[in-house]
N, C-alpha and C positions, 0 to 999 in steps of 0.2 A: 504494500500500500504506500502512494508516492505520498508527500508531503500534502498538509492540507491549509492553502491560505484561502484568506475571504476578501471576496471582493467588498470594500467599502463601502457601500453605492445601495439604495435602494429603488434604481433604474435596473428595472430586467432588461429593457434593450439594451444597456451598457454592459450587465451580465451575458446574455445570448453572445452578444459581437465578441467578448474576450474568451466565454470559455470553450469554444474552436479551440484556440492560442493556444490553452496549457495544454490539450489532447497529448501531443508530443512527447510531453515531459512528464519527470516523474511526479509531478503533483498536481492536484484536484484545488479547479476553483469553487469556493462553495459562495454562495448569493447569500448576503448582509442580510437581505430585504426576511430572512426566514429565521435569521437572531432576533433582530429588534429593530426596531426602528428609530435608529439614531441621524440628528440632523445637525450636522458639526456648519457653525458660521463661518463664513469664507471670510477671512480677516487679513489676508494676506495680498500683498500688492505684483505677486508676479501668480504663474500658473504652478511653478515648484513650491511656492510657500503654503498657497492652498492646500496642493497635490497631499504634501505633506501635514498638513494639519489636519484632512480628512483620515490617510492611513493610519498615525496616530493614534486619533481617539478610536478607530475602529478598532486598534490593535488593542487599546488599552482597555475597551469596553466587554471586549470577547475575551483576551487572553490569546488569543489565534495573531498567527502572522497575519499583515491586511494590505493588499495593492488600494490603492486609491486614485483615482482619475480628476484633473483641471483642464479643461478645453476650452477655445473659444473660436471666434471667427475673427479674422483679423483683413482689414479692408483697406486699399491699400490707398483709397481717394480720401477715406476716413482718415488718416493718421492712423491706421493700425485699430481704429475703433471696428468693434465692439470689445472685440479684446477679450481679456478675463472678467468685463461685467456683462456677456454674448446674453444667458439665461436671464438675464435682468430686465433685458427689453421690451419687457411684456410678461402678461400672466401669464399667456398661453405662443402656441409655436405662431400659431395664425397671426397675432399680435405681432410676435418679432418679422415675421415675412413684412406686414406692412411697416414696421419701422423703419428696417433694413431699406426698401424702396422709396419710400419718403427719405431717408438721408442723404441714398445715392442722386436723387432726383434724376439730372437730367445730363449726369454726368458720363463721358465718354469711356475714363479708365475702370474699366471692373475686374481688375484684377483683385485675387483675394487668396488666402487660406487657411485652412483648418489649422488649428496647434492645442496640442494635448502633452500633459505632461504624464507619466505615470510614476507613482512614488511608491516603494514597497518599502513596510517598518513595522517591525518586529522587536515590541517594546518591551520584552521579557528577554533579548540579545541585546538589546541597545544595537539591532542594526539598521541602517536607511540607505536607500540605493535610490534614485531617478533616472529616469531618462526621456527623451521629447521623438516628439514624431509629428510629420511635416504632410498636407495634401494640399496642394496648390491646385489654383483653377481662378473660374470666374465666376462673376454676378449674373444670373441670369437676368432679364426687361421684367419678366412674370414668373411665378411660381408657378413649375412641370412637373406633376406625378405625386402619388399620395404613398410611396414607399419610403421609409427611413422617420426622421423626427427632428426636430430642431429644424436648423436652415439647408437643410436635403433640397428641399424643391425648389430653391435655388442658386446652388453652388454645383457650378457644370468642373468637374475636376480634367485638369489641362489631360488632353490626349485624348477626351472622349466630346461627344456633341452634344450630350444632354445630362441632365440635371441628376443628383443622386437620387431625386425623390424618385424618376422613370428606372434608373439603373438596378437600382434595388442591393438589394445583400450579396447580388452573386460578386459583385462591382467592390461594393461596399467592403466586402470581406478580406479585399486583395491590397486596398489600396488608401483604406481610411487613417486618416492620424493618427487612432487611439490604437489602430490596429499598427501601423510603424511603430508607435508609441512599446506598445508589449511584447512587439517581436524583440526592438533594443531594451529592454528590461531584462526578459527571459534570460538574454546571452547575457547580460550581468549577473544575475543569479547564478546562470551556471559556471560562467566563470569563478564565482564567490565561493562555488560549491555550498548555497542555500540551495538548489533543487540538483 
């Protein structure tokens, strides 16, 4: 039986998308959302200091090792906004779509990309590891397609023609930030020999 860490998160589509990732390796991602339901405030001014403050308390509320995730959209007409306050733009996804197009307005650069951080801390080792993961792309005029969550339906990722919400997971699972994000995690861990 491999190792057993939990993911932070009580976003099952953030669980579903990583625990693909660990298949490979010798350890099992197990979903927060079936411990408890813990809501750590994001107090921190980058996506690592988040990342980290979420694995953390998760680590320290279970007892279990805990990956924890910090993303955002970063826009590049924006000055890099939304940034790490992306999920703040609104109650809901619908909200940040129309934010997001109300900002760009009528602007010609839309260039953009995803950025996740992922933090593993293991508070009974005093260990902590990070690393980031990168999807570049662009703004789409209008939101395409009701697959993914966040700003999927309109972030066309560079090399394809249409938007993650149309692409869906098979796209999504190859080439998302959180997904670079935990492939460069894992090879730290095993580098570390934690998994």
């Amino acid at each position: 039986m491999g190792k057993k860490i939990l993911l932070g998160s009580t976003n099952r589509h953030k669980y579903e998308e990583l625990r693909v990732l660990f298949r490979p390796f010798s350890g099992e991602l197990l979903f927060g959302g079936d411990f408890q339901n813990l809501s750590v405030e994001e107090t921190g001014s980058s996506y690592e200091e988040n990342a980290l403050l979420k694995a953390r308390a998760w680590s320290e509320a279970t007892s279990l090792p805990a990956v924890a995730d910090d993303s955002g959209l970063e826009v590049e007409a924006l000055g890099g906004d939304p940034g790490i306050y992306s999920s703040r733009k609104g109650r809901n996804d619908p909200e940040r779509l129309a934010w997001l197009l109300k900002a760009l307005g009528g602007k010609k650069n839309r260039s953009a990309r995803f950025v996740a951080c992922l933090a593993y801390c293991d508070a009974s080792r005093g260990e902590e590891f990070t690393a980031y993961g990168y999807c570049r792309g662009s703004i789409a005029e209008a939101p395409r397609g009701h697959l993914g969550f966040g700003y999927d339906p309109l972030f066309i990722p560079s090399g394809y023609d249409d938007t993650l919400g149309v692409l869906g997971e098979t796209v999504k699972s190859q080439i998302s930030h959180r997904v670079v994000a935990t492939r460069a995690l894992l090879s730290v861990l095993k580098e570390k020999n934690v998994l």
